[in-house]
C-alpha positions as CSV (number, residue, x, y, z in Angstrom):
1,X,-20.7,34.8,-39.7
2,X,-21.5,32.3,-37.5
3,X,-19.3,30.3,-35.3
4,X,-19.4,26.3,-35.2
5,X,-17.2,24.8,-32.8
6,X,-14.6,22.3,-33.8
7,X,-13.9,19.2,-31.9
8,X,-10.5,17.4,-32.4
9,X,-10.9,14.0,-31.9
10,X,-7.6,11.8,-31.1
11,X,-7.2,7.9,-30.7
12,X,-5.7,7.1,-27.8
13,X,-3.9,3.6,-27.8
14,X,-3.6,2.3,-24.7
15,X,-1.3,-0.3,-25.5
16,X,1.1,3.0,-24.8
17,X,0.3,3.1,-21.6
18,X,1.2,-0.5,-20.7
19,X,4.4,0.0,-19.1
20,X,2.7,2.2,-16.3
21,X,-0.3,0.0,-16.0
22,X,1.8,-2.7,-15.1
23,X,3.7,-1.0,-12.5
24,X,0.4,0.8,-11.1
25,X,-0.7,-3.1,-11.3
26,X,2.4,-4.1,-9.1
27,X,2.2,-1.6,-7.0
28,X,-1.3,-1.2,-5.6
29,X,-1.5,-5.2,-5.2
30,X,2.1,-5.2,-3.3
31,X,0.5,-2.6,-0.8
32,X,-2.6,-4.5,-0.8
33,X,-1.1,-7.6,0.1
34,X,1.4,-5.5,2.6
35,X,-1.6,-4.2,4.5
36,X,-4.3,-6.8,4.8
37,X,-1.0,-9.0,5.8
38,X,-0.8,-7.3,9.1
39,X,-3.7,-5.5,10.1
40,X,-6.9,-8.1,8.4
41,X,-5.3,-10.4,11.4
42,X,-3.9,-8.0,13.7
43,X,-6.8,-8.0,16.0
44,X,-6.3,-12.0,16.3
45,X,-2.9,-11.8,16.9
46,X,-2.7,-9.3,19.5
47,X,-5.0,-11.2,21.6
48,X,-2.9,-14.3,20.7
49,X,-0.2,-12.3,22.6
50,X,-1.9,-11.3,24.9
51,X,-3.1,-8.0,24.7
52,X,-5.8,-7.1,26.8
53,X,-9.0,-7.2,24.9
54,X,-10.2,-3.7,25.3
55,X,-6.5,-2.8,24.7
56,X,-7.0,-4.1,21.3
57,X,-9.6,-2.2,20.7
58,X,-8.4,0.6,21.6
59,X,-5.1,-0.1,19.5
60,X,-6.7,-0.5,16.3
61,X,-9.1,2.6,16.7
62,X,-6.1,5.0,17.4
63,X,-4.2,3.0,14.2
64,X,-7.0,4.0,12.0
65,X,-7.2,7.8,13.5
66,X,-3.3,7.9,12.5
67,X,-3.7,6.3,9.0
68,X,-6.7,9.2,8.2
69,X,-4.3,12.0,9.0
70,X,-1.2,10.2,7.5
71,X,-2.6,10.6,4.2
72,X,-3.3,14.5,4.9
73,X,0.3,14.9,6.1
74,X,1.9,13.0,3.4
75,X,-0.4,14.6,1.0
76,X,1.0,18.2,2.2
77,X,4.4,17.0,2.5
78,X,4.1,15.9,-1.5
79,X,4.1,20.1,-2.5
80,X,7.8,20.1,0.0
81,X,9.5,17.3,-1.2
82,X,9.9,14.9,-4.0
83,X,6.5,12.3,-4.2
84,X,9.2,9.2,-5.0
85,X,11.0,10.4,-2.2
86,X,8.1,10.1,0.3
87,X,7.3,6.6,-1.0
88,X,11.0,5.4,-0.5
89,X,10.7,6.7,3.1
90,X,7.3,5.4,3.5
91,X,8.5,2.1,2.5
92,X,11.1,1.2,4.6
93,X,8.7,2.4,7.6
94,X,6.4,-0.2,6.8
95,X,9.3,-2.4,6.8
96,X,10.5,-1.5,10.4
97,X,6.8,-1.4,11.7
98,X,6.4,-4.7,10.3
99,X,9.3,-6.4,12.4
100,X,8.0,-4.6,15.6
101,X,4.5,-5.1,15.2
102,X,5.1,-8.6,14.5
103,X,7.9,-9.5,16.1
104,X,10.1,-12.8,15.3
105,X,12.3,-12.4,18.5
106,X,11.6,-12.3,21.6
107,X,13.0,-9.6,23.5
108,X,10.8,-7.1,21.0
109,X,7.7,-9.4,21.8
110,X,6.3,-6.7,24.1
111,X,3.0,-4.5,24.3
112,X,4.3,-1.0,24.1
113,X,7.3,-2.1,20.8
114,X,4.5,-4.1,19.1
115,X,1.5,-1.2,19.8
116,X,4.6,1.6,18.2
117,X,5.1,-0.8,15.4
118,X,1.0,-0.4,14.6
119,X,1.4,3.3,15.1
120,X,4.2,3.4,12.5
121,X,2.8,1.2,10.3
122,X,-0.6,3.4,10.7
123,X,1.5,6.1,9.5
124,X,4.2,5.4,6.9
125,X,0.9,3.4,4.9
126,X,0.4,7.0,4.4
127,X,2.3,7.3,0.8
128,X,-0.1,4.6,-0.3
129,X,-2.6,7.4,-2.2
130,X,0.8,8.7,-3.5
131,X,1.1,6.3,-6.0
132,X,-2.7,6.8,-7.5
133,X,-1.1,10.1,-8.3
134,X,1.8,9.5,-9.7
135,X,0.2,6.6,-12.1
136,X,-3.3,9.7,-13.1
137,X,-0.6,12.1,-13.5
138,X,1.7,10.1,-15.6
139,X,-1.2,9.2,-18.7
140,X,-3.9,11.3,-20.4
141,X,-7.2,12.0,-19.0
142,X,-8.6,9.5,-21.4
143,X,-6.3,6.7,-20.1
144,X,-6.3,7.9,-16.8
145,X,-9.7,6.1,-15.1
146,X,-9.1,3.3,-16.6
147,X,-5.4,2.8,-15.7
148,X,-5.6,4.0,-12.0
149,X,-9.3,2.2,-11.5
150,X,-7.8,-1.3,-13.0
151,X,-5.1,-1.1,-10.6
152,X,-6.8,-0.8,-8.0
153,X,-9.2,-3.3,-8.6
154,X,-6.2,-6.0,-9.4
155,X,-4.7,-4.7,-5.9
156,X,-7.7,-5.3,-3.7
157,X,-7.8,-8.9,-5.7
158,X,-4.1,-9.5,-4.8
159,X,-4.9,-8.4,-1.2
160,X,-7.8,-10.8,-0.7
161,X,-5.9,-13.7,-2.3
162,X,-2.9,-13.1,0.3
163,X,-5.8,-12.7,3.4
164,X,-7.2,-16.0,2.6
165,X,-3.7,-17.5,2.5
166,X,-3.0,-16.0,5.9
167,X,-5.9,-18.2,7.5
168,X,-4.8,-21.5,5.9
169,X,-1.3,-20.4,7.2
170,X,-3.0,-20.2,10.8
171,X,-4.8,-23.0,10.8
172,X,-1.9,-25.3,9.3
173,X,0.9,-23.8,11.4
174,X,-0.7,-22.0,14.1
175,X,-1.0,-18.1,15.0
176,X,2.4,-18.3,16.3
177,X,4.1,-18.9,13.2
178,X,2.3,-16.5,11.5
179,X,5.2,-13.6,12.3
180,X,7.6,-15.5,10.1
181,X,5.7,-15.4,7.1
182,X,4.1,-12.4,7.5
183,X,7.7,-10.6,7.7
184,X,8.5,-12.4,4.1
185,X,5.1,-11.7,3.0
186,X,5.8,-7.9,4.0
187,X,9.6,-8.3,2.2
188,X,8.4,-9.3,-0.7
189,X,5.4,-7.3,-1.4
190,X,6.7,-4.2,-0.9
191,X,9.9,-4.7,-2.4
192,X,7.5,-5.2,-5.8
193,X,6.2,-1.8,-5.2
194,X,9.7,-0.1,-4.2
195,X,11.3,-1.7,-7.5
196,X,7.9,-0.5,-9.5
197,X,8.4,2.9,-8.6
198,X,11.7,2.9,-9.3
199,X,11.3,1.9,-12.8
200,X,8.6,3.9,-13.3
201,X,9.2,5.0,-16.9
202,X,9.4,8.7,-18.1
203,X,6.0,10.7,-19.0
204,X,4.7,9.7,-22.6
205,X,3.5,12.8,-24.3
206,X,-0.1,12.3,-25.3
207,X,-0.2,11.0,-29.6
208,X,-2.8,11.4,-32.1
């Protein structure tokens, strides 16, 4: 006898999946707009403060060594401990780097606190790939490219938008404002994604 195959075809509605599309949505543009708020102008601003120039250099290339390998060690720590748990934690370290890096009062308006507030951001943004996770995990494979893909895409659009309101900002208010409303900027934004992970809905079995 011989043997044929059968394929099972289901219908996936995607219409299910909303709820976590719009959080994924949320999220990857609040840490979009969180990043390219401090570091798209951070080389601007640290020569505005006067950093030396090959400090800043340096600076930057020793931030992005620490963001590579923050996203190994917070990948690794996600098999110890709870993935919403790292996020949590990563987000309120983007919230102290933010305030050192860009300081609003004086007395932290200083090379070496603003240089560890670049570090620490460099390393808490590590949670970011996290949520790609949590949002492929959470939907079937058929949902999943286009869900996680979407998001991302609507993120990097957020995170453009906010960079191009940074410069007007500059050039109607000057660099030295900027710290004032890159500190709400970073407020805001990542309380979006803190309150879309925390609402993140309960798995939805795959349906026929």
């Amino acid at each position: 006898e011989e043997f044929k195959p059968s394929v099972v075809a289901q219908k996936v509605r995607v219409r299910d999946y909303f709820p976590y599309f719009i959080r994924a949505s949320l999220a990857m543009s609040g840490m979009f707009i969180a990043y390219l708020a401090v570091f798209s102008i951070y080389p601007d601003f640290a020569s505005f403060s006067g950093f030396p120039a090959y400090y800043v250099g340096l600076l930057m290339a020793i931030a992005n060594a620490i963001q590579g390998s923050s996203y190994v060690i917070f990948g690794r720590l996600s098999y110890m401990f709870g993935v919403f748990k790292l996020i949590y934690v990563g987000i309120a370290g983007l919230l102290v780097a933010s305030f050192l890096s860009m300081p609003i009062f004086t007395p932290l308006k200083a090379l070496p606190i603003m240089s560890a507030g670049v570090y620490l951001y460099a390393f808490a943004v590590g949670f970011w790939p996290l949520i790609s996770g949590i949002a492929a995990s959470s939907v079937p494979p058929e949902v999943r490219a286009f869900l996680t893909g979407t998001a991302y895409n609507i993120g990097a659009v957020a995170g453009g938008i906010v960079s191009a309101l940074i410069g007007g900002i500059i050039e109607a208010f000057g660099m030295a404002s900027l710290p004032y409303f890159v500190d709400g900027i970073e407020f805001a934004s990542l309380a979006v994604v803190f309150v879309s992970m925390f609402t993140w809905p309960m798995k939805i079995e795959n349906r026929a």
